[in-house]
N, C-alpha and C positions, 0 to 999 in steps of 0.2 A: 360360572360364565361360559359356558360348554358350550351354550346355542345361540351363543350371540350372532354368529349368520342366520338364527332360521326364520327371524322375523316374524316373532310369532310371542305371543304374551306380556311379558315384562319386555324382552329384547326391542319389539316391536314397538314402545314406548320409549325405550332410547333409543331407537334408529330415527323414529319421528324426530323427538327430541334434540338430539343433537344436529338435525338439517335444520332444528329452526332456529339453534345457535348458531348455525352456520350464515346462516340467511342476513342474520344482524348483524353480522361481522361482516358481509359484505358491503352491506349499506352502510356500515361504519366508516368502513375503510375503504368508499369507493373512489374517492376523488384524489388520495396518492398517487396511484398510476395515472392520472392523466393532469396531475397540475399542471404543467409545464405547458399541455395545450389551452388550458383554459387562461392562465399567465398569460401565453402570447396573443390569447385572441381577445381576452379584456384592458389588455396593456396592465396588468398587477405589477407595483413593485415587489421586492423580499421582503420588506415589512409588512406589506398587506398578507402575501402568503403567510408568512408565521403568523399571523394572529387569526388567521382564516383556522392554522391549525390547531392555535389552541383552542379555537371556540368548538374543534372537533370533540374536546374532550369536556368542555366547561360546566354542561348543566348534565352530563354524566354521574358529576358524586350527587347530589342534592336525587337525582332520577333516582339510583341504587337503591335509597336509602329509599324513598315515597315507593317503592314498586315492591320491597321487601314488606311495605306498611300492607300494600293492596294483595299482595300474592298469598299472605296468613289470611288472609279476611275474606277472599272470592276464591284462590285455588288458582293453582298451574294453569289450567287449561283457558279457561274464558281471560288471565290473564297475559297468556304468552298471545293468545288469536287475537286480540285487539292492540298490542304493541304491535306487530306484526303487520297488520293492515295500518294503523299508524304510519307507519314506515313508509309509505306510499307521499303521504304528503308535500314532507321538507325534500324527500326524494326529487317530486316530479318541480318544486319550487325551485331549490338550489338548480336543478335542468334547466328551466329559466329565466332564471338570475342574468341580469342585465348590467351591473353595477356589484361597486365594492360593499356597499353595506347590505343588498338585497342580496348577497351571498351569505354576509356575516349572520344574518337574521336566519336564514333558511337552514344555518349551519348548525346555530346555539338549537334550533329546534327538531334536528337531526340528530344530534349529540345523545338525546335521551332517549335513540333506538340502544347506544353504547350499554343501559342498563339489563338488556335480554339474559343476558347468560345468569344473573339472580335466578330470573324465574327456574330452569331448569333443575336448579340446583334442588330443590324442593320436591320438583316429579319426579327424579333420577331419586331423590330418598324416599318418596313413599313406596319406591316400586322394587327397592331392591335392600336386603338385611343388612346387619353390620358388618358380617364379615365379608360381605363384597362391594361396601356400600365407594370404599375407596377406588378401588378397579371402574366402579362401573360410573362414578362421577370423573374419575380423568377419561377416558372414552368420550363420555360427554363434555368435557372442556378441553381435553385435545385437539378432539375429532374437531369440534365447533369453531374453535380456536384459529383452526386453519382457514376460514372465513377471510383473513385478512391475507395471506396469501391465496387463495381463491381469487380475490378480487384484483391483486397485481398481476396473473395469469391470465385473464380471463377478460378484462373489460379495453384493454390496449387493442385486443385481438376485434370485439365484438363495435368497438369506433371505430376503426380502420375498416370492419367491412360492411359496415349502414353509410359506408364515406357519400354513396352514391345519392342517398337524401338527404346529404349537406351541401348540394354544389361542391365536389367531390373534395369536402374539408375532410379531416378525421372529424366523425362525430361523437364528441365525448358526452354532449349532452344528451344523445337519446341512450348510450350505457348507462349512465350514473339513475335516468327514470326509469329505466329497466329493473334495475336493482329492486329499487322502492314498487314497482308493479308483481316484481315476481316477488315477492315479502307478501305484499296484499293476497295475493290469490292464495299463497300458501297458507296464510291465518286462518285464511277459512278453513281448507283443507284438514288444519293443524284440530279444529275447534269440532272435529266430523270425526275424528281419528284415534282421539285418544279421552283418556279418563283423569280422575286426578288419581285416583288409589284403587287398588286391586279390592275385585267383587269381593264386597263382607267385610271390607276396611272402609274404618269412619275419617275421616278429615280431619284432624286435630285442630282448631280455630285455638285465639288468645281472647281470654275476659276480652281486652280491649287491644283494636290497630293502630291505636292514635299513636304510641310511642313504646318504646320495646319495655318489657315487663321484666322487672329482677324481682329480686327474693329476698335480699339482705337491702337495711338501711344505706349499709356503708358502701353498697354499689349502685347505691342510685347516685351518688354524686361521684363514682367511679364515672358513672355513665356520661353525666353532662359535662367532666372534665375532657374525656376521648372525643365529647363531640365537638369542642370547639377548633380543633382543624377542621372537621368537613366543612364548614361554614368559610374559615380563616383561608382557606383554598382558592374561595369562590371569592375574596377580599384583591389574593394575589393575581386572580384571572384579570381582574378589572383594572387593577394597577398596571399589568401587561396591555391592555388596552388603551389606557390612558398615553401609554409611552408610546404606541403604535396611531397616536392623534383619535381616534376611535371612539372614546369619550375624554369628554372634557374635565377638567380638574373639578368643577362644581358638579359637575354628573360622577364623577369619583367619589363626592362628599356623599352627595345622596343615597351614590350605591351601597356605600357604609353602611350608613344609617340605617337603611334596608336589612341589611343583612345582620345587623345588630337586632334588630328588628325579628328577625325570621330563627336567628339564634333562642332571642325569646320569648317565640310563640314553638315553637321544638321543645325546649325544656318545660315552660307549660303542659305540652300535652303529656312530654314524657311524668311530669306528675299525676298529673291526671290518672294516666295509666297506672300507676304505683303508688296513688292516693292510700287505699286500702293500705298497701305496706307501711308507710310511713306513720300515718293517723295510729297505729297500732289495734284496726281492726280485721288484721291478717296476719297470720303468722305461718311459715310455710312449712310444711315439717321435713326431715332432713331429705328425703327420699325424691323431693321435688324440686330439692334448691341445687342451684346453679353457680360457680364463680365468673362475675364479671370482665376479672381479670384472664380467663380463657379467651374470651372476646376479643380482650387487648393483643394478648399474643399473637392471635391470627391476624389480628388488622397488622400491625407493626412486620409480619412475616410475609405479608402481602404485598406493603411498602417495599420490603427489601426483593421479591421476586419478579410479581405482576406489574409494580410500579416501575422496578429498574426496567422489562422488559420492552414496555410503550417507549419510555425512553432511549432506550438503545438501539431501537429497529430503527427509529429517525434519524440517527446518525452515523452507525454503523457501514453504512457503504460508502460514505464521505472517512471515515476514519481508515477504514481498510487502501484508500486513495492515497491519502494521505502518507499514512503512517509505514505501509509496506510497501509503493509504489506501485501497485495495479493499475490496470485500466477500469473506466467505468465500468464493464460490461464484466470482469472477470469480480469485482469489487462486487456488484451486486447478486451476483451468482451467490460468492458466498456467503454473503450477509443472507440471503434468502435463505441457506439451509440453518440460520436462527431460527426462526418463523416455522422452519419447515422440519424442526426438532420437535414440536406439538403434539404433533402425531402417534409418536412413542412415547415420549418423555414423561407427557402430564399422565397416560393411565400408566406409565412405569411408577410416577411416585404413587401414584393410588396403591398401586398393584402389591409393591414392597410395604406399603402402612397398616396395608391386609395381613399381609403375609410375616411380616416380623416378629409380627410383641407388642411392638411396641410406639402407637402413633407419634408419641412425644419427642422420643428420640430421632424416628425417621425423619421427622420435621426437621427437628433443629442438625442436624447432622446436612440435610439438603441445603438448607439456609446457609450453614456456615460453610460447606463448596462450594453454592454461588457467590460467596465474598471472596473465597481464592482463586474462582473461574477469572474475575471479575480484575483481580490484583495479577491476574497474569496476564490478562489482554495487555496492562498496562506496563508489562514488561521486556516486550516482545518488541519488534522495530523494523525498519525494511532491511531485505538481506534473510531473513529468513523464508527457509523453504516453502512454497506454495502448500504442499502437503502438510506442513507444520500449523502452517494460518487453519487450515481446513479441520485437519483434527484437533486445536483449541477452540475453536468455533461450536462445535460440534459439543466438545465436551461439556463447557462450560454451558452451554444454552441449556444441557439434556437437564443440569443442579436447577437451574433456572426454572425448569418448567417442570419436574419434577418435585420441586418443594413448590409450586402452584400447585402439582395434584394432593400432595400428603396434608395441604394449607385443605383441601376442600372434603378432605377425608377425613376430614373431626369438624366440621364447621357442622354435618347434619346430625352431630351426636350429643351436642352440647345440652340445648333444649329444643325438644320435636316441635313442639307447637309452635317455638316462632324461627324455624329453620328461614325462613323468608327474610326474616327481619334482621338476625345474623349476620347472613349472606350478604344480605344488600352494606349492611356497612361492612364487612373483613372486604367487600369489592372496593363500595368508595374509597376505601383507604389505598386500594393500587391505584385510583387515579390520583389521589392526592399526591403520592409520591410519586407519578409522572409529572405531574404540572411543578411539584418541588425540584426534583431532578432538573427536568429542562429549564426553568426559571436559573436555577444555578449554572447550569451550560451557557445559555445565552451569556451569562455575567463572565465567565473565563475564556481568558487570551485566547483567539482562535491561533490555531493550528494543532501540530500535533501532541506542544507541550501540553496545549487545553485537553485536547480529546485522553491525554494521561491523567491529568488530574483528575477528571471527570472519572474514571474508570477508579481510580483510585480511591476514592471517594463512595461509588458504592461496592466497591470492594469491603471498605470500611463497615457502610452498613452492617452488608453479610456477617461477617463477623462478630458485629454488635448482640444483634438479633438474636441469631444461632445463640450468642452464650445464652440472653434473657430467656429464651426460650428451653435452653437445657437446664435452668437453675431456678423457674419461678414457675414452668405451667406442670402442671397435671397429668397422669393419664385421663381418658374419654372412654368410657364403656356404655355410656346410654344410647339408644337407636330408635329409628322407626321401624324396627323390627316388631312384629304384633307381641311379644314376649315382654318389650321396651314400656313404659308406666305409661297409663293414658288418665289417671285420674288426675283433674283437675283442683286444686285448692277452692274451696268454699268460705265464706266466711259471714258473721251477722253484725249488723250495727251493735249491737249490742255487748258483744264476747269475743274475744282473738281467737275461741276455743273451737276444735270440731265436732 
């Protein structure tokens, strides 16, 4: 990673790459920094906001998961430039959004820019080997990462001074279509710039995209048991709605049903996909096959990092308020340098996954410090030293985002061909555990007792994980490395043989 300023080859594919993770992150996250204005100027109650926010995150896991399906089946590129220009849509709509539901609608269909950073994950491994594949995927989800802070810097500043083509309001609504216009241009830009895989490397495709591909019988029903949260998720979003008056209890029934429904037309296809295995007119010989249960690990490890962390950033400056007596302004300062631990943090865990030994344990080892980062927030209290809050802040965020990068530094080594597919759900699964997280926060006592339990609780996590994780996964040695297997399994109606 020597030349990663020169901007020039491989580097030059993650410099693109990670501005266009960045990009999504800001349209993700453009409308935090100016709630408050959009609040006073549509008359929102706190109810309507919360549920404004969780529809920020709602069609997020089901998107991971279909983008992971499209990104094995077309490639990085033509798929990250059309998210991207996408992006423009719910953008320039939520801008004029007039009303509480024409927000909610512009929101759930904004939510599935939330899926971008899948695709990268994919380019970033066709372009760089395995012993720096960790390094150079936290770089890309650090860097990118930072998109959400980006966007709390950046769009306060950019309404305040368009104020003058609002009849001089802050104008929030031409920042937040900005977002979504400069995303569009960039698509293009993105779709003129880069490749999916270096001159003389093939693209590894799946038999089939319709649903991820295993190798053993006993992991295909591994598969469809891991899948009933992503689904069960989208049950709980709707329930959160219901209670926000949003839908009605018979539009609750239906959404069920639906989703019972979508649950299985999913497992269909995932047979489909895996017909061959099961029918026993394939059989994979050892060199190709994969454990399922690696998949699990990282979903479950994602929950306890990337999930804890969506949820934390939400209430972490109200807790610091709270809990240690600050002022607003000093309370979000330091909450800010959670977010703003990205930057080193995530290629620091790549960087040590590389450089250890040992992926397995780097994992579990980060995992199980963000469950003590996590049990020490919730032991700390006002009266302690500013500089104390500052450097637990600090620490515990770096485990946080760190076991994010060592989580995405075995996620491309598992199986190359559907790194897409992977991706997309070890992601879902950190929204799952955000929408689980905050669903449990809303339910405990406010104040500061809550904000303890809450911290408490994924502290717990941490500690859970980290152990599954040191006592049930694997090493990872396979890569997109050209050295890495590229033969694909064959098989005839006729014979399992080859």
């Amino acid at each position: 990673m020597a030349g990663i300023w020169s901007f020039s080859g491989r580097y030059r594919i993650l410099h693109f790459t990670w501005f266009a993770f960045f990009l999504t992150f800001v349209v993700w996250f453009n409308f935090a920094p100016l709630a408050t204005l959009a609040k006073a100027e549509l008359g929102l109650t706190d109810p309507q906001m919360r549920t404004i926010a969780i529809c920020n995150v709602a069609l997020t896991v089901p998107a991971r998961i279909i983008i992971g399906m499209i990104l094995d089946r077309f490639g990085p590129r033509i798929t990250y430039s059309c998210l991207l220009i996408y992006a423009a849509i719910p953008c320039i709509a939520f801008a004029l959004a007039q009303d509480f539901g024409q927000m909610v609608i512009s929101r759930l269909a904004l939510s599935i820019v939330g899926c971008g950073f899948v695709i990268g994950i994919r380019m970033v491994a066709e372009w760089f080997g395995e012993r720096e594949i960790g390094l150079a995927e936290g770089i890309y989800g650090g860097w990118g990462n930072f998109g959400s802070a980006g966007a709390a810097f950046t769009l306060p500043t950019i309404a305040a001074g368009t104020a003058f083509l609002a009849a001089g309001q802050v104008n929030w609504r031409l920042a937040i279509a900005l977002t979504g216009i400069i995303s569009a241009i960039y698509g293009v830009i993105y779709y003129f710039s880069v490749t999916d895989t270096p001159p003389g490397k093939v693209y590894q495709r799946p038999a089939s995209s319709a649903g991820m591909e295993v190798t053993t019988k006993r992991d295909f029903w591994f598969l469809l048991v891991m899948n009933i949260p992503l689904v069960g998720v989208l049950g709980l979003i709707a329930w959160r709605l219901t209670q926000a008056k949003f839908l009605s209890e018979t539009g609750f029934g239906i959404t069920c049903l639906l989703l019972v429904g979508l649950y299985l037309f999913q497992s269909y296809n995932i047979w489909q996909a895996n017909k061959p295995l099961m029918t026993g007119q394939l059989h994979y010989p050892a060199e190709e096959r994969y454990k399922f249960s690696q998949v699990a690990n990282l979903e479950l490890a994602y929950v306890a990092c990337f999930g804890s962390e969506l949820a934390v950033v939400s209430m972490l400056p109200t807790y610091f308020q709270r809990g240690f007596g600050l002022t607003a302004a000093m309370a979000g300062a330091i909450a800010g340098m959670y977010a703003f631990m990205n930057i080193v943090a995530r290629p620091g865990g790549g960087w040590i996954s590389d450089k250890v030994g040992s992926r397995k344990w780097t994992l579990a080892i980060t995992i199980g410090c963000t469950g003590l980062g996590y049990l020490l927030f919730s032991m700390f209290s006002e009266g302690v030293a500013i500089v104390a809050v500052v450097l637990m802040t600090m620490v515990a965020s770096f485990f946080v985002m760190a076991a994010e990068g060592a989580t995405y530094a075995i996620v491309p080594l598992i199986q190359p061909r559907i790194t897409g597919q992977i991706a997309g759900n070890v992601g879902a699964y950190g929204n799952v555990g955000a929408v689980v997280y905050l669903t449990i926060y809303s339910l405990l006592p406010e104040g500061v007792g809550g904000d303890k339990i809450f911290f408490q609780m994924l502290g717990m996590v941490g500690l859970v994980v980290g152990f599954l994780i040191a006592f049930t996964m694997n090493e990872v040695k396979r890569g997109h490395s050209e050295e890495a297997t590229t033969r694909v399994p064959v098989y005839s109606q006729e014979s399992d043989r080859y």
